[in-house]
N, CA, C and O atoms as a GROMACS GRO file, in nm:
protein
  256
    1UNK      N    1   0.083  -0.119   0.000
    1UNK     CA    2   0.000   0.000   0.000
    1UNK      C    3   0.088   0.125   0.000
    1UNK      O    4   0.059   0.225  -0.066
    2UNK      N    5   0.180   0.117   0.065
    2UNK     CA    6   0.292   0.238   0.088
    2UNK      C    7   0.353   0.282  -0.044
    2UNK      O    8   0.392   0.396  -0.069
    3UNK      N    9   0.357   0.150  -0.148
    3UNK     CA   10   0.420   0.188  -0.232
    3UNK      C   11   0.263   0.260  -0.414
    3UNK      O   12   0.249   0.316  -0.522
    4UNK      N   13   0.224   0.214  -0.342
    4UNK     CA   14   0.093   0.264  -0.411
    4UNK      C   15   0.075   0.390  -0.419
    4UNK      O   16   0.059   0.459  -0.520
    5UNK      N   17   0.078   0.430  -0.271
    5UNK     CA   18   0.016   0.592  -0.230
    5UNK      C   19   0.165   0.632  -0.251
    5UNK      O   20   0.173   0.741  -0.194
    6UNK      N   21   0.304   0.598  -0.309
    6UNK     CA   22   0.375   0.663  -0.375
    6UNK      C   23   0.364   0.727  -0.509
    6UNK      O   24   0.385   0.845  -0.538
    7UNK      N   25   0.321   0.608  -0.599
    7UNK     CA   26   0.291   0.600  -0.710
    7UNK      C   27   0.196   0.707  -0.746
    7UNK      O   28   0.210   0.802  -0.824
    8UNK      N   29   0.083   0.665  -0.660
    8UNK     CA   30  -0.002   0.785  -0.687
    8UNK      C   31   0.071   0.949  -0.680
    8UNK      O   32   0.054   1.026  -0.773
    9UNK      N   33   0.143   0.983  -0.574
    9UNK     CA   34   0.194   1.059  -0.571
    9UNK      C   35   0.287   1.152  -0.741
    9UNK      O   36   0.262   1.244  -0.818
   10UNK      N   37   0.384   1.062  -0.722
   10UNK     CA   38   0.493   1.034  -0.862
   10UNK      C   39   0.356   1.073  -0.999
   10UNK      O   40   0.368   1.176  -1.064
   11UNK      N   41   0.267   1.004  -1.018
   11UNK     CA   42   0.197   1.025  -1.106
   11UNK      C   43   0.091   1.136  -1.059
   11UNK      O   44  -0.017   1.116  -1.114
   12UNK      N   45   0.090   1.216  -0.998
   12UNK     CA   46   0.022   1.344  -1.004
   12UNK      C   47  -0.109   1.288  -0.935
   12UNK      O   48  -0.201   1.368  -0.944
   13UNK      N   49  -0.124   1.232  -0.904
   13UNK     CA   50  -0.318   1.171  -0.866
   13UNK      C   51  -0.349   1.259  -0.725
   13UNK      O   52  -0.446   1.320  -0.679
   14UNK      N   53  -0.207   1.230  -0.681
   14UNK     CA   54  -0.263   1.284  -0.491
   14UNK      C   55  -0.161   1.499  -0.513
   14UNK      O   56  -0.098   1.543  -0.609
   15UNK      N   57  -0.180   1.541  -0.433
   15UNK     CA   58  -0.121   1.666  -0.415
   15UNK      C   59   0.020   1.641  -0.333
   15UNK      O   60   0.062   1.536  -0.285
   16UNK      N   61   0.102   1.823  -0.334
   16UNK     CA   62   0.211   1.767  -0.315
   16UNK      C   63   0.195   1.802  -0.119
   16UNK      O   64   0.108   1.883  -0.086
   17UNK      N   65   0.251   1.761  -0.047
   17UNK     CA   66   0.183   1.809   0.100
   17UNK      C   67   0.176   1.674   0.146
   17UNK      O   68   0.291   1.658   0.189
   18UNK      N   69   0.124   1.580   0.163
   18UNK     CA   70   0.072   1.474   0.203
   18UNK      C   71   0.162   1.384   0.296
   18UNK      O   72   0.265   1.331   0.253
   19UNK      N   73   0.127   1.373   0.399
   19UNK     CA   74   0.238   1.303   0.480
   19UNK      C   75   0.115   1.186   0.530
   19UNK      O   76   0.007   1.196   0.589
   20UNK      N   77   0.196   1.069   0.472
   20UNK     CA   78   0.106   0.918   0.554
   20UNK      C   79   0.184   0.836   0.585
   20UNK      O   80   0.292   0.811   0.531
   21UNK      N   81   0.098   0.748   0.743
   21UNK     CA   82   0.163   0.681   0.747
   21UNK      C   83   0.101   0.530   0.756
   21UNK      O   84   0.008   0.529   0.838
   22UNK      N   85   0.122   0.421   0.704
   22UNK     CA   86   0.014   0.315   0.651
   22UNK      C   87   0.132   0.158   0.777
   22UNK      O   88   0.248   0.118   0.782
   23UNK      N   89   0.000   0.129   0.848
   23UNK     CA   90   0.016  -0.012   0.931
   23UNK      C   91  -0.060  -0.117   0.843
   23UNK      O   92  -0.158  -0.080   0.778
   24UNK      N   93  -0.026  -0.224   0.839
   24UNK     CA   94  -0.127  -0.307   0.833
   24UNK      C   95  -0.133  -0.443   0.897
   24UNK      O   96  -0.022  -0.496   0.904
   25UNK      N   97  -0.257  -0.532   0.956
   25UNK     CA   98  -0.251  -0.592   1.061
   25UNK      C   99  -0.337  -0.691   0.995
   25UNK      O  100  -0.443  -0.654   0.945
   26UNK      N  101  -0.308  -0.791   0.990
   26UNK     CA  102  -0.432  -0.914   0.980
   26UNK      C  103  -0.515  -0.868   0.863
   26UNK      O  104  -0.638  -0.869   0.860
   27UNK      N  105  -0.417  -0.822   0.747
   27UNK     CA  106  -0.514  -0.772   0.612
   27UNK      C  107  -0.592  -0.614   0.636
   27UNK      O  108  -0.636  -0.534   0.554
   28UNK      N  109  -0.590  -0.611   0.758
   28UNK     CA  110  -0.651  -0.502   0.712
   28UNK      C  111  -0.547  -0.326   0.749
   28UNK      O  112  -0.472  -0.294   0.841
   29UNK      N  113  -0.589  -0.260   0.638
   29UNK     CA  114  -0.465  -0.176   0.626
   29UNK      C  115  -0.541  -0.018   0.702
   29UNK      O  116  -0.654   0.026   0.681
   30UNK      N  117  -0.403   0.054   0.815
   30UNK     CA  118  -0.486   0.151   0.911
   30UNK      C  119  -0.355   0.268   0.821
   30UNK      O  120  -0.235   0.248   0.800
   31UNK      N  121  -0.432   0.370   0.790
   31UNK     CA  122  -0.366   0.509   0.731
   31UNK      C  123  -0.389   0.624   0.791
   31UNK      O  124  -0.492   0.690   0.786
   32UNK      N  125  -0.304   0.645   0.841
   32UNK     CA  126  -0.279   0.807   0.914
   32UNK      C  127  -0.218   0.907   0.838
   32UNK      O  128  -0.139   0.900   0.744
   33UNK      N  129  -0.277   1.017   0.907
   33UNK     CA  130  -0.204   1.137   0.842
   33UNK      C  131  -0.286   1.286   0.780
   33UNK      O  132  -0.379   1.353   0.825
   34UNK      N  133  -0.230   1.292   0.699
   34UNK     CA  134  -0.279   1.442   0.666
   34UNK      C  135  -0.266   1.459   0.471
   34UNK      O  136  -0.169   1.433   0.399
   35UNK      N  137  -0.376   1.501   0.441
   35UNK     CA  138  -0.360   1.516   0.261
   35UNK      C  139  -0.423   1.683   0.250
   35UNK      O  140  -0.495   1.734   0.336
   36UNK      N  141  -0.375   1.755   0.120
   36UNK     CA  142  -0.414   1.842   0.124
   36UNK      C  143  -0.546   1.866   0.072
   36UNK      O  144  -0.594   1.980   0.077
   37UNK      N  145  -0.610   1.767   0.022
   37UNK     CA  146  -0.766   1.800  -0.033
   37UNK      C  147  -0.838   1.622  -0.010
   37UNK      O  148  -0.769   1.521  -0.007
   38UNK      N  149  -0.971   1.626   0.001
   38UNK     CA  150  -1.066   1.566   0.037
   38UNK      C  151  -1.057   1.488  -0.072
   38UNK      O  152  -1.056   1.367  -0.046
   39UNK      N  153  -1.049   1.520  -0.201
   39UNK     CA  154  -1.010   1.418  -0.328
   39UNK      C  155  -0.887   1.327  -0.306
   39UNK      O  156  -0.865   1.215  -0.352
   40UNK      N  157  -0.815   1.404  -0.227
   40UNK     CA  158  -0.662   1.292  -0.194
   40UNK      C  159  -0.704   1.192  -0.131
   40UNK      O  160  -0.698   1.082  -0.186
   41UNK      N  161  -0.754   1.203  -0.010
   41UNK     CA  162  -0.783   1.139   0.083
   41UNK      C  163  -0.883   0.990   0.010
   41UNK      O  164  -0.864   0.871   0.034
   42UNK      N  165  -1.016   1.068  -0.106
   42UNK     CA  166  -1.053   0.954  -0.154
   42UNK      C  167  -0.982   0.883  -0.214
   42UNK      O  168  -0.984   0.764  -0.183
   43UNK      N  169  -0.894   0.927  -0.321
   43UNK     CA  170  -0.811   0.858  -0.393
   43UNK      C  171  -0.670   0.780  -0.335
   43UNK      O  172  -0.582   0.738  -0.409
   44UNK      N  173  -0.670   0.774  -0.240
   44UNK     CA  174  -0.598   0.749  -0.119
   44UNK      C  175  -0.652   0.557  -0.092
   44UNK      O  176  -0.595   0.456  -0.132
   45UNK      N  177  -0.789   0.571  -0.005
   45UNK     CA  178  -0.843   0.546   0.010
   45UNK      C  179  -0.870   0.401  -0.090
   45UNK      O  180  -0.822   0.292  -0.061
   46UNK      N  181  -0.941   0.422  -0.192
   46UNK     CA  182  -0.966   0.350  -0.334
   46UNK      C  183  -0.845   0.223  -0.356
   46UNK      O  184  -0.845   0.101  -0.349
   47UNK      N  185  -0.725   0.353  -0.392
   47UNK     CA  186  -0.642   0.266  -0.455
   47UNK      C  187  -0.569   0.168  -0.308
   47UNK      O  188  -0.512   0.063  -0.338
   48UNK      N  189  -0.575   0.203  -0.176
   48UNK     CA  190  -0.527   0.126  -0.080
   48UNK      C  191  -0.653  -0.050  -0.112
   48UNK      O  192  -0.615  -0.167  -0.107
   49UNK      N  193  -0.785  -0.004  -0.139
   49UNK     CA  194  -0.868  -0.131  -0.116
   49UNK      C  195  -0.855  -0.216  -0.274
   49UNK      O  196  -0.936  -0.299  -0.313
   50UNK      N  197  -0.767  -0.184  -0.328
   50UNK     CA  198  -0.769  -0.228  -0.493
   50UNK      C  199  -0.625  -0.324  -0.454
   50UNK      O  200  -0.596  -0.408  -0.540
   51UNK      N  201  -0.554  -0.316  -0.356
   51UNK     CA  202  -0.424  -0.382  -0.362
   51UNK      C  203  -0.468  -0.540  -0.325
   51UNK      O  204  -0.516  -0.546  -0.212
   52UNK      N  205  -0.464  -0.651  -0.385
   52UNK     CA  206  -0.441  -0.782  -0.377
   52UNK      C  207  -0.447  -0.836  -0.235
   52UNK      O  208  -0.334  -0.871  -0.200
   53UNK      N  209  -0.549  -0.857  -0.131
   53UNK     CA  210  -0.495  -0.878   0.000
   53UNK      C  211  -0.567  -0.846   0.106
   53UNK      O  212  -0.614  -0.911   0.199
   54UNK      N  213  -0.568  -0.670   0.056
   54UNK     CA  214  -0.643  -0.630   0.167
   54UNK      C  215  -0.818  -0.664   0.194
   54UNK      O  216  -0.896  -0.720   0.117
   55UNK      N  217  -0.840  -0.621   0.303
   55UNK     CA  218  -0.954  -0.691   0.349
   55UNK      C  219  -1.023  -0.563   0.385
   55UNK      O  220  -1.131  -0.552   0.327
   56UNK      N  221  -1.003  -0.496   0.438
   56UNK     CA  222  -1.037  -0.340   0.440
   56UNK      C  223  -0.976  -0.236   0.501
   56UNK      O  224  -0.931  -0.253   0.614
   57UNK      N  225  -0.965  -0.105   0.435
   57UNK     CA  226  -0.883  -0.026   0.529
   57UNK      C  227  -0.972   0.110   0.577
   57UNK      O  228  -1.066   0.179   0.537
   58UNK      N  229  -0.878   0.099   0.690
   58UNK     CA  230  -0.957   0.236   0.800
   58UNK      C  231  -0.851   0.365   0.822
   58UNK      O  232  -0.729   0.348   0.825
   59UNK      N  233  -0.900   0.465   0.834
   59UNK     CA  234  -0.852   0.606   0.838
   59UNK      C  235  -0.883   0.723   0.941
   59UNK      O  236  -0.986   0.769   0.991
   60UNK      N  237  -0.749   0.750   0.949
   60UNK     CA  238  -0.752   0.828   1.030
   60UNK      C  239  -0.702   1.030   0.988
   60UNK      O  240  -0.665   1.118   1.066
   61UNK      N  241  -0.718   1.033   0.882
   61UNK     CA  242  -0.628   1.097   0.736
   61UNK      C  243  -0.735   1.254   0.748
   61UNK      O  244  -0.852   1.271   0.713
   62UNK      N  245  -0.631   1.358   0.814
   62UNK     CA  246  -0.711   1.466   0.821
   62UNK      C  247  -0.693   1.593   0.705
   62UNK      O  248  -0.592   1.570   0.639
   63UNK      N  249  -0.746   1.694   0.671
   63UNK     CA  250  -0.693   1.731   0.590
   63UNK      C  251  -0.646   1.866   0.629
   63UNK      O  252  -0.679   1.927   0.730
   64UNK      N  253  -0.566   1.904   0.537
   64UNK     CA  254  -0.483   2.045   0.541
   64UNK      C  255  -0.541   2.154   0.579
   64UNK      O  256  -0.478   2.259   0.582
   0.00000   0.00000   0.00000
């Protein structure tokens, strides 16, 4: 997932600002932090439950 919400980054999807930090426990993946717009956060979000594995993820991701 960490390397995802890079990607996204690198490819322009998320803004520049964004500091996260991603656990994950028994499949399911916990994301903290801070994005600069409410679209980050969804797109954040999305592409974390699209990764192979996970089972669901929860947030804690406030914004700017």
């Amino acid at each position: 997932v960490k390397g995802k919400i890079r990607h996204l980054f690198v490819n322009r999807k998320i803004a520049h600002g964004y500091e996260l930090h991603v656990e994950t426990t028994d499949q399911i993946v916990h994301i903290l932090g801070v994005v600069a717009r409410q679209a980050d956060l969804d797109t954040v979000v999305a592409a974390a439950k699209e990764v192979k594995g996970v089972k669901s993820v929860k947030t804690n991701i406030k914004l700017l």
